[in-house]
Structures are given as C-alpha cells and as structure tokens.
N, CA and C atoms as a LAMMPS dump frame, in Angstrom:
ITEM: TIMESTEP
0
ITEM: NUMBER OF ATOMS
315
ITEM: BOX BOUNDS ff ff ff
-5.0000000000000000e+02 5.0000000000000000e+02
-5.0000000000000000e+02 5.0000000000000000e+02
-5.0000000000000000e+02 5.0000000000000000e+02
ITEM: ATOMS id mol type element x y z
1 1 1 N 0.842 -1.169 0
2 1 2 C 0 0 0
3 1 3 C 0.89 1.235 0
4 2 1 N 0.26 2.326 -0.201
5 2 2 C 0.937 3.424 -0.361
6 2 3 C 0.845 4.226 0.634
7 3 1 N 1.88 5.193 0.937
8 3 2 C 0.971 6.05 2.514
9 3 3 C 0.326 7.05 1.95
10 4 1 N -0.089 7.189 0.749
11 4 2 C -0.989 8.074 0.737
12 4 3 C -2.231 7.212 0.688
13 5 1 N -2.526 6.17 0.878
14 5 2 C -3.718 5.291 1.051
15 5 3 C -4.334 5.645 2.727
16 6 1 N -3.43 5.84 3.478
17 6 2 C -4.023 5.788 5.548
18 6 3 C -3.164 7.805 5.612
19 7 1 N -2.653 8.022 4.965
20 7 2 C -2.166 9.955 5.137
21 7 3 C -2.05 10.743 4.373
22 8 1 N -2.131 11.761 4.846
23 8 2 C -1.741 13.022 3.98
24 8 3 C -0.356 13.259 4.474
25 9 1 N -0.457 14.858 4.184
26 9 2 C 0.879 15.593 4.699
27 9 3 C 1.217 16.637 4.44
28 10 1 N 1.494 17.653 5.041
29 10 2 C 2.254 19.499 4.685
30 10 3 C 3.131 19.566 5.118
31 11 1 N 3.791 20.568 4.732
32 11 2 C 5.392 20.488 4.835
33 11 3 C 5.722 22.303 4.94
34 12 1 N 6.761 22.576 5.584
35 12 2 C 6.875 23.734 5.469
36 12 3 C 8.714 23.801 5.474
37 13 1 N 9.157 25.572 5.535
38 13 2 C 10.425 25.174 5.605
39 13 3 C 11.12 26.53 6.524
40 14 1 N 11.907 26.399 7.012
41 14 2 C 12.91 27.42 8.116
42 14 3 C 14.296 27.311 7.472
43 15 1 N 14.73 28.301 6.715
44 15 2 C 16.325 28.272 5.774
45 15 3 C 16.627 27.263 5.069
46 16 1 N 17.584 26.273 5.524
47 16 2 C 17.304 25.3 4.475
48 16 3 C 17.247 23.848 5.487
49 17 1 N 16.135 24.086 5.393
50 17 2 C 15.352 22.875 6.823
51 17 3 C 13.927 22.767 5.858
52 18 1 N 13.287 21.416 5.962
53 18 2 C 12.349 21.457 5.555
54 18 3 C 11.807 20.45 6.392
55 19 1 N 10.337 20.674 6.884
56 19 2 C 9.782 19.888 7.872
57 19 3 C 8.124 19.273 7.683
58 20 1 N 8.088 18.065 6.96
59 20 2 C 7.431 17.251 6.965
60 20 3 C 6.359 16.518 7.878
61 21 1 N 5.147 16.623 8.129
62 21 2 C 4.446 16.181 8.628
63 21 3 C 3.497 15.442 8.417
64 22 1 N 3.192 13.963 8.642
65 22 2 C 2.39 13.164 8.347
66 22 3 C 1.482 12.866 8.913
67 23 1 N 0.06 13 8.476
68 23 2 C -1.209 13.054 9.573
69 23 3 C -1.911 11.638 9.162
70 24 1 N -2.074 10.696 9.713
71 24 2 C -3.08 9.31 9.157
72 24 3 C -4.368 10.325 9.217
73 25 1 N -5.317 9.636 8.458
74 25 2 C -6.67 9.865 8.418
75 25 3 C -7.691 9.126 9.72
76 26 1 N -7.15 8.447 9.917
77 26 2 C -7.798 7.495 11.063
78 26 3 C -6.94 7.294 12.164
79 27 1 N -7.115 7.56 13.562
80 27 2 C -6.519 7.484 14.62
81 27 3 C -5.926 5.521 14.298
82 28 1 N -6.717 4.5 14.089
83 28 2 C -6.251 3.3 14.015
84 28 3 C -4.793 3.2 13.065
85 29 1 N -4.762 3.604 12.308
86 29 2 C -3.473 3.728 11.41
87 29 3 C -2.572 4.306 12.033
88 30 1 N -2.636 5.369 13.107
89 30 2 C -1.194 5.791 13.666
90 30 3 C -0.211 4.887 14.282
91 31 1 N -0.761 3.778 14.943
92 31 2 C 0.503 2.937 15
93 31 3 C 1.321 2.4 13.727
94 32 1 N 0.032 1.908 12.334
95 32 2 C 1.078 1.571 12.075
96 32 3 C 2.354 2.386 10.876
97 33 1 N 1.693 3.74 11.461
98 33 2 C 2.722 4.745 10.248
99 33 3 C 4.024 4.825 11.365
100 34 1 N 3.579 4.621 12.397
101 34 2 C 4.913 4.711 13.773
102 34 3 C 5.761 3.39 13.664
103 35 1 N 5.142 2.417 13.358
104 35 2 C 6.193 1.453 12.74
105 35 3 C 6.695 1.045 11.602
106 36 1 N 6.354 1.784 10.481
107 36 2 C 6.93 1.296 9.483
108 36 3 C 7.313 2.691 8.636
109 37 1 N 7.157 3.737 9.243
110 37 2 C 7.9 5.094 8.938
111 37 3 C 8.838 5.851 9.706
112 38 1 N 10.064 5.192 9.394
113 38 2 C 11.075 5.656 10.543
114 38 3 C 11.87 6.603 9.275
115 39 1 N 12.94 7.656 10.561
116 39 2 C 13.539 8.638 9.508
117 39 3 C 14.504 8.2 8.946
118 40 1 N 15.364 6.87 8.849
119 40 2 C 16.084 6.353 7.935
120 40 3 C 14.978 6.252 6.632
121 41 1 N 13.938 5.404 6.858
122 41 2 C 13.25 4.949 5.722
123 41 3 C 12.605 6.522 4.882
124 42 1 N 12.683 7.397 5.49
125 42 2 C 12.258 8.88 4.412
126 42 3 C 13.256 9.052 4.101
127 43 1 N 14.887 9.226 4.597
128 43 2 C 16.124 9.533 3.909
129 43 3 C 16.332 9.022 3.294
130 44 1 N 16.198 7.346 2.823
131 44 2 C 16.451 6.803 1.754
132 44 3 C 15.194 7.241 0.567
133 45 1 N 14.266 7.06 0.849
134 45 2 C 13.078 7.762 -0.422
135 45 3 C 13.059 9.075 -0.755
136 46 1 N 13.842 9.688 -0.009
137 46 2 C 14.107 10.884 -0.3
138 46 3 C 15.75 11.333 -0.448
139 47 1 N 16.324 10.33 -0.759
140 47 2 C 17.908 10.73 -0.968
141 47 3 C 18.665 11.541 -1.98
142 48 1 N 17.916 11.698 -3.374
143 48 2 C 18.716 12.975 -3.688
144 48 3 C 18.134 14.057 -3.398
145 49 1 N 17.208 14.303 -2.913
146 49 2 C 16.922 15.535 -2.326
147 49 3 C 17.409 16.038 -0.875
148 50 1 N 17.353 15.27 0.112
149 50 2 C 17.96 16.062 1.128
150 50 3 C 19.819 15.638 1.742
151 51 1 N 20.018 16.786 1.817
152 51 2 C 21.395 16.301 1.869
153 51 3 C 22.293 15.948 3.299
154 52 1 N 21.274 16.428 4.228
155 52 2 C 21.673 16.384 5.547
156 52 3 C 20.825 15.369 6.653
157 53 1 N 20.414 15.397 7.453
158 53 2 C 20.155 14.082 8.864
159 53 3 C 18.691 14.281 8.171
160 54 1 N 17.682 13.282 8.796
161 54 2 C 16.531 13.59 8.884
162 54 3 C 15.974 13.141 10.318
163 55 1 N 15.107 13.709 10.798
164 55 2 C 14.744 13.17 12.205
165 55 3 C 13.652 12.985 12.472
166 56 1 N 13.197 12.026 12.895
167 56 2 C 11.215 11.733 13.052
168 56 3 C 10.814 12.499 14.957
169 57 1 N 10.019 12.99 14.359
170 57 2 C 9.214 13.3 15.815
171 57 3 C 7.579 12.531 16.044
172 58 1 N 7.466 11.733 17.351
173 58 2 C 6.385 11.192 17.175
174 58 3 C 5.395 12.345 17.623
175 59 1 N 4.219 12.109 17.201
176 59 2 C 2.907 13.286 17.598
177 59 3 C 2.184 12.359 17.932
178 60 1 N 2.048 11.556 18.691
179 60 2 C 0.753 10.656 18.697
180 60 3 C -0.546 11.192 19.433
181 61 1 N -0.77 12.23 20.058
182 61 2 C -1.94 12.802 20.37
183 61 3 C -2.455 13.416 19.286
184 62 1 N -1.918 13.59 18.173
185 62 2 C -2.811 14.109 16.719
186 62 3 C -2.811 13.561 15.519
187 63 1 N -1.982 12.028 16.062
188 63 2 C -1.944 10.655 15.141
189 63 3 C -0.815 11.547 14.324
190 64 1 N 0.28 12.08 14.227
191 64 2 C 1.141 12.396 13.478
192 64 3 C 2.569 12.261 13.466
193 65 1 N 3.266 12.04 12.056
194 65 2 C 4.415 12.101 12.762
195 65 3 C 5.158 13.549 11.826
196 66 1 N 6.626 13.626 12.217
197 66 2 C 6.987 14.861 11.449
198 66 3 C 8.237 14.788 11.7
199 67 1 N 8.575 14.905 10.261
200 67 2 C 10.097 14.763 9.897
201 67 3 C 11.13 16.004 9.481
202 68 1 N 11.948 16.099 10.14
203 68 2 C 12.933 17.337 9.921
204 68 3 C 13.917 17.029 8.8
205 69 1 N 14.095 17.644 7.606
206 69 2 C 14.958 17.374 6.664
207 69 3 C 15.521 18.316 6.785
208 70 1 N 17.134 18.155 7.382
209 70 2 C 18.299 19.083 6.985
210 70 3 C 19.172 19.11 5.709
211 71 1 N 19.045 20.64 5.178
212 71 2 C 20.261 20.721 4.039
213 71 3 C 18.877 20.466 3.113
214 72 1 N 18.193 20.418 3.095
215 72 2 C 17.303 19.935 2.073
216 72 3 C 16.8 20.828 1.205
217 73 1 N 16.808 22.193 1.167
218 73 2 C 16.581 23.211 -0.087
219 73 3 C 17.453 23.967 -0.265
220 74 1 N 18.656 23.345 -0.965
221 74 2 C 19.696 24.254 -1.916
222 74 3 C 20.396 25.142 -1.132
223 75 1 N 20.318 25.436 0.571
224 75 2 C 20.471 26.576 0.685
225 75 3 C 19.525 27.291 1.593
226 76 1 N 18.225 27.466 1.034
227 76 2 C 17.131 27.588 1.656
228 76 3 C 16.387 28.818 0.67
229 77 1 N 15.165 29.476 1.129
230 77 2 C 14.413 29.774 -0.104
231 77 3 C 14.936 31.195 -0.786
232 78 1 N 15.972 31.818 -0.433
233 78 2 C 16.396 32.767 -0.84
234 78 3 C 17.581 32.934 -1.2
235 79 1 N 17.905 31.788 -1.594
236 79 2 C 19.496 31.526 -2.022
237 79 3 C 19.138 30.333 -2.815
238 80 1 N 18.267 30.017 -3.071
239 80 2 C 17.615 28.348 -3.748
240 80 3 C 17.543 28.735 -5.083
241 81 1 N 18.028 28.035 -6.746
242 81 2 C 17.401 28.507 -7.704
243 81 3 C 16.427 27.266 -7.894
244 82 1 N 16.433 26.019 -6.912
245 82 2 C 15.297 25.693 -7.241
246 82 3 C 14.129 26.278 -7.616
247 83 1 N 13.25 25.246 -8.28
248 83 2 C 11.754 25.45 -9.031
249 83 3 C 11.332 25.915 -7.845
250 84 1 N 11.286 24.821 -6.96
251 84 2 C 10.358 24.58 -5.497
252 84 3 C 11.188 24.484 -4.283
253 85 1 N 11.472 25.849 -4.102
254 85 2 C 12.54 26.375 -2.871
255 85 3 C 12.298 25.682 -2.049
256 86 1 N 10.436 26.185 -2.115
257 86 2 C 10.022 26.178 -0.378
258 86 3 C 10.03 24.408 -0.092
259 87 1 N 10.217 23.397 -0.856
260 87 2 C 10.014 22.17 -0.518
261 87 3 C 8.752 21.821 -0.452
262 88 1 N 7.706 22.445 -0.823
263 88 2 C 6.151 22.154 -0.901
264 88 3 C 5.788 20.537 -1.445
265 89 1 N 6.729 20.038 -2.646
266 89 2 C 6.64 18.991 -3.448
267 89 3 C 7.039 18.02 -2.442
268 90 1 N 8.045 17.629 -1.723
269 90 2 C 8.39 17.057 -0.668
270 90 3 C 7.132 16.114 -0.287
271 91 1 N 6.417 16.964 0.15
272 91 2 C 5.551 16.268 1.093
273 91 3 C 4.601 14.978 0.189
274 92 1 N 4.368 15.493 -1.02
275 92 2 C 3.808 14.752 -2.202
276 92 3 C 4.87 13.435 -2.9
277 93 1 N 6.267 13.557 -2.769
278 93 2 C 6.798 12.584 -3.256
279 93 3 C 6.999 11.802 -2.084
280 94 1 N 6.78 12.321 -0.671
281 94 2 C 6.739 11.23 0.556
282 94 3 C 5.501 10.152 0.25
283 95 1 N 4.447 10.66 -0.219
284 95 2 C 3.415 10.122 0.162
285 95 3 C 3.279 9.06 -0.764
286 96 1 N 4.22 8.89 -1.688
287 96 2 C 4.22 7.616 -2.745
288 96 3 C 5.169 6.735 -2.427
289 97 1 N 5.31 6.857 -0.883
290 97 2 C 6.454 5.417 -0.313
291 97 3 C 5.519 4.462 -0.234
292 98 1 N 6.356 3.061 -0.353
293 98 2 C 5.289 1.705 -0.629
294 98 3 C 5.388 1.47 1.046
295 99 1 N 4.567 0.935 1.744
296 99 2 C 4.779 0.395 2.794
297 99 3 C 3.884 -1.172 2.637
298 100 1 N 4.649 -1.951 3.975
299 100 2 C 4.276 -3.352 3.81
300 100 3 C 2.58 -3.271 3.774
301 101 1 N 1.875 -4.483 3.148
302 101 2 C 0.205 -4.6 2.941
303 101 3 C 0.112 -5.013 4.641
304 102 1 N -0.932 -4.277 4.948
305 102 2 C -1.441 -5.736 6.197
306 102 3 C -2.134 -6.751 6.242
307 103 1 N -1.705 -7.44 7.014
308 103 2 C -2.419 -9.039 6.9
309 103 3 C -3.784 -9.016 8.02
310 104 1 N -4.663 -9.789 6.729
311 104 2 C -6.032 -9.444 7.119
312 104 3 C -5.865 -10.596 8.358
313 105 1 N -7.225 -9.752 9.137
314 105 2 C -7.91 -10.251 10.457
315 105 3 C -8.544 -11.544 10.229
C-alpha cells in the first residue's frame, strides 16, 4: 500500500530545513505509520533531495508524525534557484512510499 492510502501531509520550511508532517486519516493507522515510517526509511526515499540528517518526531496525540529534513533546499528559499525552494513537493513525493500490505484479520 501506499501512505498516501491511511495519510496526507504538509510540509513547510525554516532556511534550508524542511519539515514534513504526516497526519493518518484514522486514529487506528497511527501505529502503524509509527512502525513502518522511521527517519532512515524517508532519507532513503528521499535521498537525492535532502542532503543532511533527517529526524522523526512522534505526535501521537494528533496521530502524526513529522520529519525534519536538513540541508534539504539548496540553501534555503532565498538563495535556492530551485523550481520549489520552499520544498512544498516534498511532502507529495513522501506520500508515494510503498509500505508493507497488512495481513487481514
């Protein structure tokens, strides 16, 4: 499945930091975006784009999680000749990570 099948996500950015947030649609799905979305697994789906650490923060009182991408816009949005300084797209190429199917009840 895809995580855009159980989340969304917005993203914003602070210099060249860009910060990712993943909301499930259903409180039942937040565990399992907490186990099978760790911030190694966004640095690798996201490896030529960010060039520095990434770090997961859990939110579980709003079923979310949110990921800090360092180094990740060129610079940041005023020194960026990126298309998409602000990292807006980010959040949209997260959401086409495959994650494992679950096994029915």
């Amino acid at each position: 499945m895809r995580l855009h099948d159980i989340a969304h996500a917005r993203a914003g950015d602070k210099g060249d930091i860009s910060c990712i947030s993943v909301i499930a649609y259903r409180a039942e799905d937040y565990p399992w975006l907490e186990q099978h979305l760790s911030a190694e697994r966004v640095r690798t789906h996201l490896a030529g784009l960010v060039a520095g650490k990434v770090v997961r923060y859990a939110l579980p009182g709003i079923g979310a999680l949110n990921f800090v991408l360092e180094r990740a816009l060129a610079g940041g949005v005023t020194r960026s000749l990126a298309l998409d300084a602000h990292g807006k797209s980010y959040s949209f190429a997260l959401l086409s990570i495959e994650l494992p199917e679950r096994e029915s009840a």
